[in-house]
C-alpha positions as CSV (number, residue, x, y, z in Angstrom):
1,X,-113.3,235.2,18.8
2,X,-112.0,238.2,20.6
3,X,-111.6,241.8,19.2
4,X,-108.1,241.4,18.5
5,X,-108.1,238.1,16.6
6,X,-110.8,239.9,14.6
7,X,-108.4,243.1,13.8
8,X,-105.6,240.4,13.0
9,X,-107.6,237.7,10.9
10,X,-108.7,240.6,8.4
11,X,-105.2,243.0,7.8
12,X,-102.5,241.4,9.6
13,X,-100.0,239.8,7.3
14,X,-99.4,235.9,7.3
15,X,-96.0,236.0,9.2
16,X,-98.0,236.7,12.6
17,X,-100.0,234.0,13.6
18,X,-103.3,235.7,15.3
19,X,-103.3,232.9,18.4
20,X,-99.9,233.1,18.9
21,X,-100.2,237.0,19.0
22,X,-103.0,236.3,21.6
23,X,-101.1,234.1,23.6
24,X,-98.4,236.6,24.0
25,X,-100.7,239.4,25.4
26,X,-102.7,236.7,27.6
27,X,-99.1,236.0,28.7
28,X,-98.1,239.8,28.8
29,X,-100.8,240.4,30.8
30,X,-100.9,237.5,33.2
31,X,-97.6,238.2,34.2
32,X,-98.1,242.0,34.8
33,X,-100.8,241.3,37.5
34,X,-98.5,239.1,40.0
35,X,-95.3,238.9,41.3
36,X,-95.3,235.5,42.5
37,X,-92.5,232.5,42.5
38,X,-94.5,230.8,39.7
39,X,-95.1,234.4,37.5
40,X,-91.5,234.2,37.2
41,X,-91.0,230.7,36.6
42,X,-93.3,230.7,34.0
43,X,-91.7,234.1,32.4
44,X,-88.1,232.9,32.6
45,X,-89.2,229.2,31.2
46,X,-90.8,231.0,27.6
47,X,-88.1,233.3,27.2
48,X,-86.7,232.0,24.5
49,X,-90.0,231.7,22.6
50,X,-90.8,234.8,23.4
51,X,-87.4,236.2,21.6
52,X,-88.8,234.1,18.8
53,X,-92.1,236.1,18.5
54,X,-90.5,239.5,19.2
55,X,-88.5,238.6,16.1
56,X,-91.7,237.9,13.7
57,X,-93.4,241.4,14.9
58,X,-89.8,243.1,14.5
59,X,-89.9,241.9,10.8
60,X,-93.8,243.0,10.4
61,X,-93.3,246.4,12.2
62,X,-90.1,247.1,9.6
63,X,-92.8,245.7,6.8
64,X,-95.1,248.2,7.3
65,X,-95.3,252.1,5.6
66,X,-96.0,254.2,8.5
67,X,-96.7,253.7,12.5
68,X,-100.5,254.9,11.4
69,X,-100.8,251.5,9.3
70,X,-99.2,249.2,12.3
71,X,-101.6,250.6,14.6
72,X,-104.3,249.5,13.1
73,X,-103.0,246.2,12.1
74,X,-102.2,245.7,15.6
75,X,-104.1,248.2,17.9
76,X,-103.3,246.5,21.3
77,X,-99.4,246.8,19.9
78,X,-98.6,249.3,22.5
79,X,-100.3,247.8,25.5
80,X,-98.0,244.2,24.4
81,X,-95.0,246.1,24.0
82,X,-95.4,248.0,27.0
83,X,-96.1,246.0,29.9
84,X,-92.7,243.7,28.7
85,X,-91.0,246.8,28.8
86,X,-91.7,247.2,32.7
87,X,-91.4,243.6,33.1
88,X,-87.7,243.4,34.9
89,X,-87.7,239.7,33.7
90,X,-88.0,240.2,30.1
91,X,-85.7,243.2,29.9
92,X,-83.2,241.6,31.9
93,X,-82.4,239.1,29.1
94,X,-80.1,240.7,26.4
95,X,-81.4,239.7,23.2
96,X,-85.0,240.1,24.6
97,X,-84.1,243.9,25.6
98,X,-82.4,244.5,22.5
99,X,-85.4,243.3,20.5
100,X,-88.2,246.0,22.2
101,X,-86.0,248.3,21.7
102,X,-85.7,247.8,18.0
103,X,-89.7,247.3,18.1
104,X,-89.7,250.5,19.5
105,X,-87.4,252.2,17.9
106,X,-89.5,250.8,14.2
107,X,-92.8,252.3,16.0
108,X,-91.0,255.9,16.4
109,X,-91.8,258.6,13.5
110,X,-89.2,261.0,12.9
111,X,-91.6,263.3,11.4
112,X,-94.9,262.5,12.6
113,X,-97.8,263.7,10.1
114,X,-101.2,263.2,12.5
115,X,-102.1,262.9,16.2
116,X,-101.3,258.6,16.4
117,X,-98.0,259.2,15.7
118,X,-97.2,262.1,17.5
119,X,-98.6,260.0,20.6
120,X,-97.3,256.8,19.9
121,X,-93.8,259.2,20.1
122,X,-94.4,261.3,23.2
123,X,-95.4,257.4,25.0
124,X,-92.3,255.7,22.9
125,X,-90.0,258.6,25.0
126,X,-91.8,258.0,28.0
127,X,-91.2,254.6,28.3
128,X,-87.6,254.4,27.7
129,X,-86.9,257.4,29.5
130,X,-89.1,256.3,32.5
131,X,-87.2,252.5,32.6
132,X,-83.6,253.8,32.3
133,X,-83.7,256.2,35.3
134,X,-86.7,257.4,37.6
135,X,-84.1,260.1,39.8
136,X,-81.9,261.1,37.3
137,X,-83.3,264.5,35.5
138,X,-80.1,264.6,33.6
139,X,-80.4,261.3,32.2
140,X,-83.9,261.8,31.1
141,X,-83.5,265.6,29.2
142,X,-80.5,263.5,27.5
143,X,-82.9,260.8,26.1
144,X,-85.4,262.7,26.0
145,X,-83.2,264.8,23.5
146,X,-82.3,261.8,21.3
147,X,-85.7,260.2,21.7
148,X,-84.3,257.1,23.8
149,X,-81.6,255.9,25.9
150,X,-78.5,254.0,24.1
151,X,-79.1,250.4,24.6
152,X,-75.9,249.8,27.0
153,X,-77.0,252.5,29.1
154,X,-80.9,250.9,29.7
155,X,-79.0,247.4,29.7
156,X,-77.5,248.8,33.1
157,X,-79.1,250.7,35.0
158,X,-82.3,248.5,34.5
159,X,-80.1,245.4,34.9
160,X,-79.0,246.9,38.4
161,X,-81.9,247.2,39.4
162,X,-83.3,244.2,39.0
163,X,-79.8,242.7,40.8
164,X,-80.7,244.9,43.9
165,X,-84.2,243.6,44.1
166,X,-83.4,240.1,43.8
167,X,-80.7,240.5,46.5
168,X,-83.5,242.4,48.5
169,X,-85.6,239.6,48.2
170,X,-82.9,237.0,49.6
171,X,-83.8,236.8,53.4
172,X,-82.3,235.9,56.5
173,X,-81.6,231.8,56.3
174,X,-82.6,229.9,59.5
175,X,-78.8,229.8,60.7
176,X,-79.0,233.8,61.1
177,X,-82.2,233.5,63.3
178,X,-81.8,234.6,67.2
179,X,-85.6,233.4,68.0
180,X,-86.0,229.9,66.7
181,X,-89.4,230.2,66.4
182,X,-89.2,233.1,63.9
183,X,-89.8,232.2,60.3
184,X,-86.4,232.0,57.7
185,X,-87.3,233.1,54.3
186,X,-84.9,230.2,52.9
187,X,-87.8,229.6,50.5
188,X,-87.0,233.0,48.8
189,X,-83.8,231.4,47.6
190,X,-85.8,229.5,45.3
191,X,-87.6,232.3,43.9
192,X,-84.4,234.4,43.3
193,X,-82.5,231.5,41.5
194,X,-85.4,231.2,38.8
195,X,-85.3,234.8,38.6
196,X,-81.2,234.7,37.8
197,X,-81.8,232.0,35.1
198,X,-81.9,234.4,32.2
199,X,-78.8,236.7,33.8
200,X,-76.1,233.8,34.5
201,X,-73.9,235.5,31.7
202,X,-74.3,239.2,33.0
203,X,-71.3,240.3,35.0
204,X,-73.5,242.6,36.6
205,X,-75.2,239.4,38.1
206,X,-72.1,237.3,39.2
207,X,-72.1,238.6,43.4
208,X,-75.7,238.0,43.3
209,X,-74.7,234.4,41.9
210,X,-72.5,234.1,44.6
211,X,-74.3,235.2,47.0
212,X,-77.4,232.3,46.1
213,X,-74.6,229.8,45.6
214,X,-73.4,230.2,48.7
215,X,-76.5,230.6,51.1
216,X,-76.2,227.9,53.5
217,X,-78.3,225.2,53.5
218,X,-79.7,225.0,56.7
219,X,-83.6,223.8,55.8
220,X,-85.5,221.8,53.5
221,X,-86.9,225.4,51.7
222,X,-83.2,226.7,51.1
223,X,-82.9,224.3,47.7
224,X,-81.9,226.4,44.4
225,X,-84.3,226.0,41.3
226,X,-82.4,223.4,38.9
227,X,-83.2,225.5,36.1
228,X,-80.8,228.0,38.1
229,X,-77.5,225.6,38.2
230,X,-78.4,223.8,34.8
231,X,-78.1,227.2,33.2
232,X,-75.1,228.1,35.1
233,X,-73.4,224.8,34.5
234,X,-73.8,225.2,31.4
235,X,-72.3,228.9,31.2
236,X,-69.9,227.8,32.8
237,X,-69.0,225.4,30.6
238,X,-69.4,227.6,27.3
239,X,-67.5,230.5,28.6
240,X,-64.9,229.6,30.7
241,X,-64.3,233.2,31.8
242,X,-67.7,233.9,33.4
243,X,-67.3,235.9,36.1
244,X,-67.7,233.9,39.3
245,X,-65.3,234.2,42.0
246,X,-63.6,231.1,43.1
247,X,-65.5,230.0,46.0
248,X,-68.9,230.6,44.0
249,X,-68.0,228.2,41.3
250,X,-66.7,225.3,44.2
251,X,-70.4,225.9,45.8
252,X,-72.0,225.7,41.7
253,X,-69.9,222.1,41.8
254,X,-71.1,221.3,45.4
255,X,-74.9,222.0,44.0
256,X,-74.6,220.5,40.5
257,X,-73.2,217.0,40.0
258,X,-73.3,217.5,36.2
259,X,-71.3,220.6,36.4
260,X,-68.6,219.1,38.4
261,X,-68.2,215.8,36.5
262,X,-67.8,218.1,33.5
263,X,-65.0,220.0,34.9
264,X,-63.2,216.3,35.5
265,X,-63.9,215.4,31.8
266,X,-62.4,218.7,30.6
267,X,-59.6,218.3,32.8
268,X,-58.9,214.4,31.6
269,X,-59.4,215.8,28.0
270,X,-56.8,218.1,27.9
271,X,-54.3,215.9,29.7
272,X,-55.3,212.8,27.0
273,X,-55.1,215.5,24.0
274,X,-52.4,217.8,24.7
275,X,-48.5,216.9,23.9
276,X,-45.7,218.2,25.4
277,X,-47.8,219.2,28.5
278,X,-45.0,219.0,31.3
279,X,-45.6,217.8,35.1
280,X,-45.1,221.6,35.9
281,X,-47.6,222.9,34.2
282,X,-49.3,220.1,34.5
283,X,-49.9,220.7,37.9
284,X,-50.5,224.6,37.4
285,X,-53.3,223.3,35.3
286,X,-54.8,221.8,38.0
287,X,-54.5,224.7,40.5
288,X,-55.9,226.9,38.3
289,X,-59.1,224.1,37.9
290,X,-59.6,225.1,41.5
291,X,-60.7,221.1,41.7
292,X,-57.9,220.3,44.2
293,X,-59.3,222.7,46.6
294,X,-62.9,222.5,46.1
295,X,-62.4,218.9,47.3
296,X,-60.7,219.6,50.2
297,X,-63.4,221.8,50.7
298,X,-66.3,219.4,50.7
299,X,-65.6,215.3,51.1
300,X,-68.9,214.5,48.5
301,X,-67.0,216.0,45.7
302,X,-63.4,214.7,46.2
303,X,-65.7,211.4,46.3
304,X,-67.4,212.4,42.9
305,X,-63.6,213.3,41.6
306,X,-62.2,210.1,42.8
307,X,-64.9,207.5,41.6
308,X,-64.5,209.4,38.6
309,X,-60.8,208.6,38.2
310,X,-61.1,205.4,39.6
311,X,-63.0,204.4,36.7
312,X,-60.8,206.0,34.2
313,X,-57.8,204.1,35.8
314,X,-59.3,201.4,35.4
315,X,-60.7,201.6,31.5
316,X,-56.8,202.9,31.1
317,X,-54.7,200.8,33.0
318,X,-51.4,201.2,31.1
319,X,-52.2,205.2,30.1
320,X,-49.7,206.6,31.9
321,X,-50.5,210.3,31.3
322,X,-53.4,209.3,33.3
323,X,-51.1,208.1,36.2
324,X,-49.5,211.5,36.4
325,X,-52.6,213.7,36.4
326,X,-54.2,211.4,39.0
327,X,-51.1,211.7,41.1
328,X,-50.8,215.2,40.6
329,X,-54.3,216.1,41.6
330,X,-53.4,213.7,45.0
331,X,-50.8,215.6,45.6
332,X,-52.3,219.3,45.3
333,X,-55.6,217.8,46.9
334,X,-54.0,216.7,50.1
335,X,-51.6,219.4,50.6
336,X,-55.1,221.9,50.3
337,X,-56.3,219.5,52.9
338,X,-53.3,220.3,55.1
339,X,-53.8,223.6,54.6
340,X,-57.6,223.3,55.7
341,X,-56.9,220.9,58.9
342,X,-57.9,223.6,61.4
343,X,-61.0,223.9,59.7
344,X,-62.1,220.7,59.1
345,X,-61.9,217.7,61.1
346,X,-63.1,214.2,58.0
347,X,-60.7,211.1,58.5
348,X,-58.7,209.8,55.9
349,X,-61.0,206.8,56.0
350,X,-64.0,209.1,55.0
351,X,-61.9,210.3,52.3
352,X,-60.9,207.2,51.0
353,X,-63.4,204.6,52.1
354,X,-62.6,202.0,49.8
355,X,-59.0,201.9,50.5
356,X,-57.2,198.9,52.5
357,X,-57.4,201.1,55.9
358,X,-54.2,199.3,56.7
359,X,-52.6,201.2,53.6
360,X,-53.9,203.9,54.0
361,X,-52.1,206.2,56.2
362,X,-48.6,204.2,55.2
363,X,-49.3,205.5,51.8
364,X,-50.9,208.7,52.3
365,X,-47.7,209.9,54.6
366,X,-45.0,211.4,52.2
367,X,-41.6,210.4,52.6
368,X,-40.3,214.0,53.7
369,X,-42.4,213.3,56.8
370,X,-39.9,210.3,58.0
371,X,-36.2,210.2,58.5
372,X,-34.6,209.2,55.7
373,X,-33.0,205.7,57.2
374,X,-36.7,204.7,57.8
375,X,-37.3,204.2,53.7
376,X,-36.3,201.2,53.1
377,X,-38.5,199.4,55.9
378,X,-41.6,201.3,55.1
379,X,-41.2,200.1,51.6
380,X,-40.0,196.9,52.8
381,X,-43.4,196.9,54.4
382,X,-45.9,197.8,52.1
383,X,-44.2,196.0,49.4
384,X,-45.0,192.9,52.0
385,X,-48.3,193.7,52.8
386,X,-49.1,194.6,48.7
387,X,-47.7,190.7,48.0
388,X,-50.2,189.1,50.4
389,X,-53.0,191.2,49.2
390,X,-52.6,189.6,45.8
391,X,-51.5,186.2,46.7
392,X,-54.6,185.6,48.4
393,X,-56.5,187.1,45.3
394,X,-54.5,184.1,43.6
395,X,-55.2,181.5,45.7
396,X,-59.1,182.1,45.6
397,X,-58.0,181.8,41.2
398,X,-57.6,178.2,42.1
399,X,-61.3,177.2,43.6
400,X,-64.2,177.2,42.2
401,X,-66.4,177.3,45.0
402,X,-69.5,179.5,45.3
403,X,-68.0,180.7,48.5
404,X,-64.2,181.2,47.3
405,X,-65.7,183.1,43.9
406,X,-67.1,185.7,46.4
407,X,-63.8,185.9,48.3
408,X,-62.0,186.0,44.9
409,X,-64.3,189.0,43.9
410,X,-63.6,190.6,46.6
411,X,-60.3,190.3,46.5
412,X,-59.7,191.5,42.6
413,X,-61.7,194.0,44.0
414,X,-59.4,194.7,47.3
415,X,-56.2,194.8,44.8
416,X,-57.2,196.9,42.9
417,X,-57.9,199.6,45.4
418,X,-54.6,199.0,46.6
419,X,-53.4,199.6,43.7
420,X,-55.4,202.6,42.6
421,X,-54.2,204.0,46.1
422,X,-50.8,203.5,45.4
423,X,-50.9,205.2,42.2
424,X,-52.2,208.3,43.7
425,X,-49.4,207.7,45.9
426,X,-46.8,207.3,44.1
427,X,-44.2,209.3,45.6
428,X,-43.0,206.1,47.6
429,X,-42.8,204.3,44.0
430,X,-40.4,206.7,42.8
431,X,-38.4,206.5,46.4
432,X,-38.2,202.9,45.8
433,X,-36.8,203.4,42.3
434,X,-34.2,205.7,43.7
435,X,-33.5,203.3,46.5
436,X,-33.0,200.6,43.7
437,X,-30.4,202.5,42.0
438,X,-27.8,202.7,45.3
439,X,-29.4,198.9,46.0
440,X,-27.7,195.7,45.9
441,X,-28.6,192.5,44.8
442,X,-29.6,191.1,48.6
443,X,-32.0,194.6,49.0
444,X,-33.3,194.6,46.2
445,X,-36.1,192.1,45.9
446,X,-39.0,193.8,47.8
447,X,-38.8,197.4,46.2
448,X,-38.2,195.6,42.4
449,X,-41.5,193.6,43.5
450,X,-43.3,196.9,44.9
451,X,-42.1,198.5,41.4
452,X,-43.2,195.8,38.8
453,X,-46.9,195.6,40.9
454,X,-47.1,199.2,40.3
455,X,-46.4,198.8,36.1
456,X,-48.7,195.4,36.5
457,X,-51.5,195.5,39.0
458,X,-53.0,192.5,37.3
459,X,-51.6,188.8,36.5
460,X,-53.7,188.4,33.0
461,X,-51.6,185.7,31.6
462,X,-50.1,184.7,35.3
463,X,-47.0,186.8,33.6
464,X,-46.3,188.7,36.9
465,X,-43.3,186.0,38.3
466,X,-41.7,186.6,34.7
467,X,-42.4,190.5,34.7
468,X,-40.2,190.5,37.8
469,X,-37.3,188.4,35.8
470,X,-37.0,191.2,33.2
471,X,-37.3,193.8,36.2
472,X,-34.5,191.9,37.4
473,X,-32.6,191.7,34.5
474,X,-32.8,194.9,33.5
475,X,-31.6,196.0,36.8
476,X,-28.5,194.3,36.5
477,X,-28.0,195.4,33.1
478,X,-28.1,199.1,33.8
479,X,-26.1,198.7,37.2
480,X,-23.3,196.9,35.4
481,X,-23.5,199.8,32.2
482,X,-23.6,202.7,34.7
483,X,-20.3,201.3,36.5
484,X,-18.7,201.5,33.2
485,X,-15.4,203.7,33.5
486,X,-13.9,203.9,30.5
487,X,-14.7,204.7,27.1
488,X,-15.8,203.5,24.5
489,X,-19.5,202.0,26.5
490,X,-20.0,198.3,25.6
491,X,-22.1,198.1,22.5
492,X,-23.8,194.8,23.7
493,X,-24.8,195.7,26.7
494,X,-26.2,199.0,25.0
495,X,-28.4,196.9,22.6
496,X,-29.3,194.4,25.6
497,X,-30.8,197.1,27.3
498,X,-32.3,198.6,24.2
499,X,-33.7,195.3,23.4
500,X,-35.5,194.8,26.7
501,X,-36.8,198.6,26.3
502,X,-38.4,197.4,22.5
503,X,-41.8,195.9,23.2
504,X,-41.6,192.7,21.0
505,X,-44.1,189.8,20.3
506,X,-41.8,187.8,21.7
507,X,-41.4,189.7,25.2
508,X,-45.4,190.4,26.2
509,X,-44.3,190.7,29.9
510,X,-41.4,192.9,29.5
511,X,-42.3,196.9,30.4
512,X,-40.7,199.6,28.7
513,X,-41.8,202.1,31.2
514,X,-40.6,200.3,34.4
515,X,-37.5,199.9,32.7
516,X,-37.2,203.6,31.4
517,X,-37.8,204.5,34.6
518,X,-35.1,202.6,36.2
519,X,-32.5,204.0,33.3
520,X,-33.6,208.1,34.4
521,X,-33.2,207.4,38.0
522,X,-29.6,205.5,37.6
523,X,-28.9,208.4,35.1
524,X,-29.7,211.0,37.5
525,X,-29.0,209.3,41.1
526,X,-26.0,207.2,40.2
527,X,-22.1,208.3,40.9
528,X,-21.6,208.1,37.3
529,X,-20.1,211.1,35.5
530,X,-23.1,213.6,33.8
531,X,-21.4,213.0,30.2
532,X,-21.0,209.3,30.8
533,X,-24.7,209.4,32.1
534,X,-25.9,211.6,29.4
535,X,-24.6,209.4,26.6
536,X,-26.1,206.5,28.2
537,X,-29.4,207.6,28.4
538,X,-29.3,209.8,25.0
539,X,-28.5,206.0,23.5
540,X,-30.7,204.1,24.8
541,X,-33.4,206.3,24.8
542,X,-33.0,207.5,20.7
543,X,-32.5,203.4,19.8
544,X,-35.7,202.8,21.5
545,X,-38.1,205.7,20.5
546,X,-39.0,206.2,23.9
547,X,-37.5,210.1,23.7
548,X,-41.1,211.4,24.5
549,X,-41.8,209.3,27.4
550,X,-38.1,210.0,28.8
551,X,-38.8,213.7,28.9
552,X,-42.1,213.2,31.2
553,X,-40.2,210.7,33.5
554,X,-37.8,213.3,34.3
555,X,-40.2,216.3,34.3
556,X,-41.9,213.7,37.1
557,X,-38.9,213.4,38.8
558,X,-38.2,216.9,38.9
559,X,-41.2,218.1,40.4
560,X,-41.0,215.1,43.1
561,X,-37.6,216.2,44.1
562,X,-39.4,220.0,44.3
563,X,-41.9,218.5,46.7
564,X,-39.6,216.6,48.9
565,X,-40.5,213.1,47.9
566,X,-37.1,212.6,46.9
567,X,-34.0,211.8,48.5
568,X,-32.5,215.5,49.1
569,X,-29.1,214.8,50.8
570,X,-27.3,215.9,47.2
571,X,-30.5,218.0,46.3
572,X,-28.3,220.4,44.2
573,X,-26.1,217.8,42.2
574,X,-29.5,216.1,41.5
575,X,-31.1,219.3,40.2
576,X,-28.3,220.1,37.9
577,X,-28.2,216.6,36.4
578,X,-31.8,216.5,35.7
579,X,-31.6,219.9,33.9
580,X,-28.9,218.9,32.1
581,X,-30.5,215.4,30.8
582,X,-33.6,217.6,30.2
583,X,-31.7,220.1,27.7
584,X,-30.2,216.6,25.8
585,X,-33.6,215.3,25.6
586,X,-34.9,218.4,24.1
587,X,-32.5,218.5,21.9
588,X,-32.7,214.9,20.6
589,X,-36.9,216.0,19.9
590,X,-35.4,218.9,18.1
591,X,-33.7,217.5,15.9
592,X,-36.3,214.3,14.9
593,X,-38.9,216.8,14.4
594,X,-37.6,218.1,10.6
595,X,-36.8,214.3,9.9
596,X,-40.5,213.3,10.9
597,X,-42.1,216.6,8.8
């Protein structure tokens, strides 16, 4: 038994457990004496117990009468105290720092009455005189005055330090090497990111953050300590205001897959959660995520982002709020690509690698990029090409063959990646529903096929020839309502249309949304008077309960026709009818919200 668990055993109160007070020194002590990669490991991983312990001796220190009787309850106090105090990694860590100095501070005698207090004081100003500044004579006749340095002060200056080493210690990487047979220090990376585990909050910290986070990779040594990006992620995560710079927290997703898949979540969370969120800001959200951009960035995590959504979609087929974010991010993610194209060179293919390749660029393209008069047959066309896809899914429904159930699977499988890609490419959808509104009855039988597949990938219940009946139907019925002239509007072709929007036992196939989006397009694109328009859709859409889901299809619409994806020959007239529709719809929430409270 060693001298101090002697002293401890026989005065020392029961809080302090004597072998945990041993370990502590042993652990003091051991990580005085080197300054190696695994010294700091090891002091960064027992942090937190070590807060723990410094919070049991606070409470025995502020137990006892006098710094006399704590000396001699704990004679090797001073040595403990002291070499954590010169230990950058302990002090570094806020409520560790704030905990010496409140140790400290308890050992201090304002009045000392014999020679072991009037030392312990004259070391107690030494010490915290000594860490806050070694140039600065100022600084230390100031604490020297007050008998210590105010905790803020020591936080920073010792805290800045500790940055400027660590950033000292980051050498050259193997890409910055003239002589190629001169040694990189890549593997110091590793030794600075355990080092930042315990300052991922600090401010001070963040271009240090950055700096590690961004290092190239350029060698199997230049890896970052997990501990390092778990702590990070999770920072990141808590306080959505840490200071990182933007292109620090796209290379913290690039180096930690649970970080980014948590951003995703987030962003799908709020989307799910939040009402009234418009496409507009909508979309800002997104920007502001920085996810569009980090994945034009780097391909790995625009594939992380994608599978991810790809899964949702397909766990929430008929969620359309999931639609619109997915198409959204598309959107923002391939004009940052544009943006990027001198810079990067990764195919589409690369990008989308489960994608029919035939669709792929067809899709991708967005309609401002063609002449106008070209529409119709690239829609023509990929409404074709979409029909054979899933007629030869169907056919391989009929046999049940080994051999045609792997073709089958493959083709549910081929669908619905054509599918998924035409959801995040859904600007052609809503050219086809505003080609359908000036469309007559010979022209319209591809886009109406393209629109319903969009509504109802799938044939569960082999419903989809009937789905395109009540497409159909409810087609004619708004073209032959919207041609109205005079006034009053036929009352039963009003409740026709109304009864086709109802989702009814009766009518499983029917889709409210494909219709309702058929109605905002003929109400906005049709040469129908705005107040014989408005009273249309303000009918329909009140008898239905669809108000909601009438405000996002126009807030879609509008931001389409911002981006160019719609047709822009009347661009004005357009904008002005959909702001107009917009202030009845708001209107019409206004005034069912005192009726529903």
């Amino acid at each position: 038994m060693s001298q101090l668990q002697i002293q401890l055993q026989q005065t020392a109160e029961p809080l302090l457990n004597v072998q945990e007070m041993q370990f502590w020194l042993d652990k003091a002590v051991a990580w005085g004496q080197a300054d190696s990669p695994d010294t700091r490991k090891d002091t960064c991983l027992h942090l937190s117990r070590l807060r723990d312990f410094l919070q049991q001796l606070l409470t025995h220190i502020n137990n006892m009468n006098s710094t006399t009787e704590t000396m001699k309850t704990l004679p090797f106090l001073g040595q403990f105290l002291g070499r954590l105090c010169w230990n950058p990694y302990v002090t570094a860590e806020a409520t560790s720092r704030r905990l010496l100095f409140q140790c400290l501070w308890g050992l201090y005698t304002e009045h000392p009455g014999n020679a072991v207090e009037r030392k312990a004081n004259q070391w107690i100003r030494k010490v915290l005189c000594q860490l806050a500044t070694e140039d600065d004579d100022a600084a230390a006749q100031t604490l020297m005055k007050h008998t210590g340095v105010p905790p803020e002060e020591y936080h920073l200056k010792v805290l800045r330090k500790r940055v400027a080493l660590l950033q000292q210690n980051i050498g050259k990487s193997c890409s910055s090497l003239g002589d190629i047979n001169q040694r990189c220090s890549c593997d110091s990376l590793l030794a600075a990111s355990e080092a930042c585990v315990p300052l991922v909050t600090c401010p001070e910290a963040a271009p240090l953050i950055g700096t590690l986070l961004q290092q190239p990779v350029t060698c199997v040594r230049a890896a970052l300590s997990e501990d390092f990006l778990d702590a990070l992620s999770s920072a990141y995560s808590r306080y959505q205001r840490l200071s990182l710079e933007e292109q620090a927290v796209v290379s913290l997703w690039y180096h930690n897959l649970s970080s980014l898949e948590e951003a995703v979540l987030r962003l799908l969370e709020c989307v799910l959660t939040k009402t009234g969120l418009t496409m507009q800001k909508l979309k800002q959200r997104l920007t502001e995520s920085l996810l569009p951009k980090a994945c034009a960035q780097h391909c790995s995590i625009f594939l992380v982002v994608n599978d991810i959504f790809r899964s949702i979609l397909k766990q929430a087929e008929g969620t359309e709020s999931v639609k619109y974010l997915i198409q959204i991010f598309t959107s923002c993610f391939l004009r940052e690509l544009d943006l990027l194209q001198h810079q990067t060179s990764v195919p589409l293919k690369a990008l989308f690698p489960q994608s029919p390749q035939s669709l792929l660029v067809p899709l991708v393209t967005l309609p401002s990029e063609m002449p106008q008069e070209a529409w119709r047959h690239h829609l023509n066309w990929l409404s074709g090409s979409l029909q054979r896809l899933t007629e030869e899914e169907e056919e391989g429904d009929g046999d049940s063959s080994s051999s045609t159930r792997l073709q089958r699977e493959r083709g549910h499988h081929n669908v619905f990646d054509a599918w998924f890609l035409l959801v995040q490419c859904a600007h052609w959808v809503q050219a086809a529903v505003q080609l359908l509104v000036t469309s007559g009855p010979e022209d319209c039988g591809p886009l109406m096929w393209l629109l319903t597949f969009y509504h109802h990938p799938t044939n569960r219940g082999h419903h989809r020839a009937l789905q395109l009946v009540h497409a159909k139907e409810a087609w004619d019925h708004l073209r032959s309502l919207f041609s109205v002239v005079a006034r009053p509007l036929p009352v039963d072709r009003l409740q026709s249309l109304v009864t086709l929007l109802s989702s009814q036992p009766q009518r499983p196939s029917a889709s409210p949304l494909l219709i309702l989006n058929l109605l905002v397009n003929f109400a906005v694109f049709f040469q129908q008077s705005l107040s014989g328009s408005t009273e249309i859709l303000q009918t329909v859409v009140e008898r239905s309960g669809l108000v909601d889901e009438a405000a996002c299809v126009l807030s879609s619409l509008e931001l389409r026709l911002n981006e160019g994806s719609c047709l822009s020959s009347d661009a004005n007239r357009v904008h002005l009818r959909i702001k107009a529709l917009q202030n009845t719809i708001t209107h019409m929430c206004a005034a069912s919200s005192p009726a529903e409270n």
